[in-house]
Each structure stands twice: as structure tokens, then as C-alpha cells.
C-alpha positions in Angstrom: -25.6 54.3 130.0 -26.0 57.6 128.2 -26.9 57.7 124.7 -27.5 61.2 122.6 -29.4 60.1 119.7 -29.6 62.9 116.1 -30.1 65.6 119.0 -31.0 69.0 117.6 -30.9 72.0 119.8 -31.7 76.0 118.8 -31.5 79.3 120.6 -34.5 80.5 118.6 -33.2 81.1 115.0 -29.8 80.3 115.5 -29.4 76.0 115.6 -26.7 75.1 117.9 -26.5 71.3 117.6 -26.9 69.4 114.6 -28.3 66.1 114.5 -25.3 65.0 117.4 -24.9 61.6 118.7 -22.9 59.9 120.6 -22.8 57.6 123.9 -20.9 57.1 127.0 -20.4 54.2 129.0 -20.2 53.4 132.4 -16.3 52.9 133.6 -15.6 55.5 130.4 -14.6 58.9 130.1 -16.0 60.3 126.5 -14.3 63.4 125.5 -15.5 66.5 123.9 -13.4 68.9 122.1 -13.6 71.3 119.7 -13.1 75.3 119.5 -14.6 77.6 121.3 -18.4 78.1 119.9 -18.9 74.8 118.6 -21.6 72.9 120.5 -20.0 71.7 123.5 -21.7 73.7 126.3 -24.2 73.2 124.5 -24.6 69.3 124.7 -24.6 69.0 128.3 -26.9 71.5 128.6 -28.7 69.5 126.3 -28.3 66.2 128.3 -29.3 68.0 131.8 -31.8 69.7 130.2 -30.8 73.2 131.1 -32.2 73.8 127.3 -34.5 71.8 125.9 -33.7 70.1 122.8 -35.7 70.5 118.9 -34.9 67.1 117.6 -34.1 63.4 118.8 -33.7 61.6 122.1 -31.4 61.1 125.1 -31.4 58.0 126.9 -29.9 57.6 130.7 -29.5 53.4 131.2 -32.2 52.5 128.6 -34.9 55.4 129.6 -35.9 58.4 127.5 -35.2 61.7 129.4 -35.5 64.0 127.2 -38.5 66.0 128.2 -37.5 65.6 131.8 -36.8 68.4 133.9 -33.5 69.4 135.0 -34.4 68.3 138.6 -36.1 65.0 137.7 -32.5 64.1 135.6 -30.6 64.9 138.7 -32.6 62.3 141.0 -32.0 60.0 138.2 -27.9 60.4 138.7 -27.0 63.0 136.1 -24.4 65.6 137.8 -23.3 68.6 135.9 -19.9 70.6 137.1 -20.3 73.6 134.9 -18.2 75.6 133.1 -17.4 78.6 135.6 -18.3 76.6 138.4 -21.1 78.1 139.7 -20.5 77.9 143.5 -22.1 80.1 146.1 -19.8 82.6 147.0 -21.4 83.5 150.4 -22.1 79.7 151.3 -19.0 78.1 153.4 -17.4 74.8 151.6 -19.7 72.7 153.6 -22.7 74.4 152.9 -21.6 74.4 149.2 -21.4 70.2 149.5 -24.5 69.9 150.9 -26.3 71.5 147.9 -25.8 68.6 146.2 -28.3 66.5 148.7 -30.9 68.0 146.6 -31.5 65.1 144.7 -30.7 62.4 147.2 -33.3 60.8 149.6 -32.9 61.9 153.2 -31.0 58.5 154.3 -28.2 59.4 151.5 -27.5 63.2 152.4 -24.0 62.7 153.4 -20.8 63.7 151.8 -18.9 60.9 150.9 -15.5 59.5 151.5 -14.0 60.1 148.3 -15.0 64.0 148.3 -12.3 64.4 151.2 -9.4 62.0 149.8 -9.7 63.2 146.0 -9.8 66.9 146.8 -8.2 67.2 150.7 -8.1 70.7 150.6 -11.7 70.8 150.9 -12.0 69.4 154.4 -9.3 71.8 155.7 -11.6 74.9 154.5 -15.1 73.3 155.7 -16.0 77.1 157.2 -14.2 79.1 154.4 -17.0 80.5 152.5 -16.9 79.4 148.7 -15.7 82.8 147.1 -12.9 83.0 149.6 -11.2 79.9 147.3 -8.8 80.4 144.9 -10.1 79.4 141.3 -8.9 76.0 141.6 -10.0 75.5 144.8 -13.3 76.3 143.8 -12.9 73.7 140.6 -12.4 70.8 143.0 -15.4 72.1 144.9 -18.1 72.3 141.6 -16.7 68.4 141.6 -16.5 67.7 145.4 -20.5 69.1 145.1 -21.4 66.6 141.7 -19.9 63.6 143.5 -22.0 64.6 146.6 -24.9 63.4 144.3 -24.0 60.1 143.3 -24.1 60.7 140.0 -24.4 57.7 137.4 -23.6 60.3 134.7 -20.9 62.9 135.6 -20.9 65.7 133.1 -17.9 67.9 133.2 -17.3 71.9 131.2 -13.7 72.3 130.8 -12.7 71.9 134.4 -9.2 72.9 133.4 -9.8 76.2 132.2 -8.2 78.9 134.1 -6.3 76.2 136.5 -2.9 76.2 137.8 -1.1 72.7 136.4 -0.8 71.1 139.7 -4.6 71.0 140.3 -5.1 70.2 137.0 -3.0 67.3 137.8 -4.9 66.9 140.5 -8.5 66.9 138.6 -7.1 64.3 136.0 -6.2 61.9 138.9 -9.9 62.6 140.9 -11.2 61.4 137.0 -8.7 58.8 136.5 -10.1 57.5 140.0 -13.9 57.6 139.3 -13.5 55.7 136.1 -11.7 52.9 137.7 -15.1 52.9 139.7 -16.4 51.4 136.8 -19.8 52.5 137.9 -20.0 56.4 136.3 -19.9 57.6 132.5 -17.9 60.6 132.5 -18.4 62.8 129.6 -15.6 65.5 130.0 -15.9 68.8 127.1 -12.3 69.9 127.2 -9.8 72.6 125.1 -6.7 70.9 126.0 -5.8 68.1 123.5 -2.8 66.8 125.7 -5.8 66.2 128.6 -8.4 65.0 126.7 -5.5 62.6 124.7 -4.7 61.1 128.7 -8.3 60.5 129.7 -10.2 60.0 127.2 -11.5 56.1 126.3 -13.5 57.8 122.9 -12.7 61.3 121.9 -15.6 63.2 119.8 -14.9 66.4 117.6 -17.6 69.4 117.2 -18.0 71.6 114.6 -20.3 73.8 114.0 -23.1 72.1 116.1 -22.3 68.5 114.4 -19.9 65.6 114.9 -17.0 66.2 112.5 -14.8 63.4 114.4 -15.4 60.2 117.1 -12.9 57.7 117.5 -12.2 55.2 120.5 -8.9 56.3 122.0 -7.3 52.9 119.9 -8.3 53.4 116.7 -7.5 57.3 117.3 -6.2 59.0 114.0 -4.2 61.9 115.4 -3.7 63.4 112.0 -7.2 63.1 111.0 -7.8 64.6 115.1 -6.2 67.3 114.6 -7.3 68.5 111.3 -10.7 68.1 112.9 -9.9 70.2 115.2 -8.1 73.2 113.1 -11.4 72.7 110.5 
């Protein structure tokens, strides 16, 4: 499905990824953890092309996309639910949704079933407008919106952050859902090691712009995971 390939990626002087690989599957979740400043944000904006990249190649089901445009990876079914959200405040729930027909040919631009029965909350506020929403709320809308797309590639920026527990339980569930799909790689960049421990099929380690760990959640070391993570 995805593969990231000795990716190099700068903010002029400063190098922010170093030679990073790694791959996710479809029916997977990969997770990507580290501290804060490492290279994670980074990455996906790497792999939606929000910044283009100074070295290697990403791959989406065997084709190189890494001079594509943001918009030409989204018709090609990569979804991004980044790390703040980034809904439209003055936009109602519905109107949020429908963003995400964007990419989608005009027979597909409907929001699908599983919107409404992962996240129900979302169909009871329909006319609520987006920055009414608590902080949660508006988490299970940035995803509600990505699954609008059809994504083949679901990209997620630490959707826990600043959640209550019970929509976090929630969000693992929704992701514990679309893997069973089998259909979607999920690559999921998370701080919370208990999380990332439930969900994750193959858990990667940043530092410092570079893969310091990667291990497939059954040959997972968690001594050597954790000193990668306190490096």
C-alpha cells in the first residue's frame, strides 16, 4: 500500500527527516511515536505532500507520488486528519462532511454509513456549526470528514491529544473498526504508548528525524521500545 522509501525532508537549513522508511499495509495500523519534535508531523506532511520532500520516494499501491500535489494524492485515496483538527468553525457539521467530496467524483459525494454509526454524535449536531463542538467532538469530526473521502491511506496526528478518555475510547474503537475493513492502511503518529501499544500491528520510533526503532507488534521488545523512546 504505502511505502516511504530513505525520505529526506528540510525546512530550509534545518533537516527534519532523515533518510526514514517505512511501510504500511492495507488491514494495518502502523504507529508512530516518539517525543515531541522528532519527525512525526513531519512524515505525513511528507506523505500528503503538504511539504515537499529533499530525498527518496513515496509509493501509494505501487505508484510514485512523490512530486504529486496535495490535491492529486487526495483523489488517489490519501486522507489526512491533522493534528489540531483543522475544521471550519463557521461551517455547520454537515457542511464540515461535505468538504471531504473534494476529491470524490460527483456520483460518490455522499457521506457514508459508517461516518454516523462510528461517531453518532455527529448526526445529532448536523446544523451545529463546527466551532460550537467540544474538542472531542470536533476530533470525531476531522475523522468523520477523512472517511467522507474514501481514503485507501488514512493518516492520523495524534487524535488523542487534548481528549477526554471516553472519546478516546471511542476513536480507538472507530480505528479498531476500519482496520477490520481490511481495505485502509492506517498510519496513526501518537504520544500515548498504552494507545499506540493497543492498535498498533508495527510500531516505528523517531528520533531526531530518523528511525531509531520498528518492530511488528509480535516481535515488539518493550524494553528496547522504551529506551527508544526516553533516547
Amino acid at each position: 500500500m504505502l511505502n516511504v522509501n530513505a525520505v529526506d525532508l528540510h525546512y530550509g537549513a534545518a533537516q527534519a527527516l532523515r533518510g526514514i522508511s517505512l511501510d504500511a499495509q492495507a488491514g494495518k495500523v502502523t504507529c508512530v511515536l516518539g517525543r515531541n519534535g522528532v519527525g512525526k508531523s513531519s512524515l505525513l506532511r511528507a506523505v500528503t505532500g503538504r511539504h515537499t520532500v529533499t530525498g527518496g520516494t513515496i509509493t501509494l499501491d505501487g505508484t510514485d507520488i512523490t512530486r504529486l500535489s496535495p490535491a492529486e494524492r487526495a483523489r488517489r485515496g490519501v486522507a489526512y486528519v491533522p493534528q489540531g483538527r483543522e475544521i471550519f468553525p463557521l461551517l455547520t457539521v454537515e457542511e464540515n462532511l461535505e468538504t471531504g467530496f473534494s476529491p470524490l467524483r460527483r456520483g460518490d459525494r455522499s457521506i457514508p454509513d459508517d461516518v454516523y454509526s462510528l461517531f453518532p454524535v455527529l448526526r445529532s449536531m448536523l446544523r451545529r456549526r463546527g466551532g460550537d463542538l467540544s474538542g472531542g467532538q470536533q476530533q470525531q469530526l476531522a475523522i468523520g470528514r477523512a472517511l467522507v473521502m474514501r481514503p485507501k491511506l488514512l493518516l492520523l496526528d495524534e487524535p488523542t491529544e487534548g481528549i477526554q478518555p471516553s472519546i478516546i475510547k471511542d476513536i480507538g474503537r472507530a480505528i479498531q473498526y476500519l482496520r477490520g475493513l481490511g481495505d485502509m492502511a492506517i498510519v496513526l503518529v501518537e504520544q500515548y504508548l498504552d494507545f499506540a501499544r493497543e492498535l498498533g500491528d508495527r510500531l516505528v520510533v523517531l528520533d531526531r528525524g530518523a528511525v531509531v526503532y520498528a518492530a511488528d507488534r509480535e516481535t515488539v521488545d518493550d524494553a528496547a521500545l522504551k529506551r527508544a523512546l526516553a533516547i
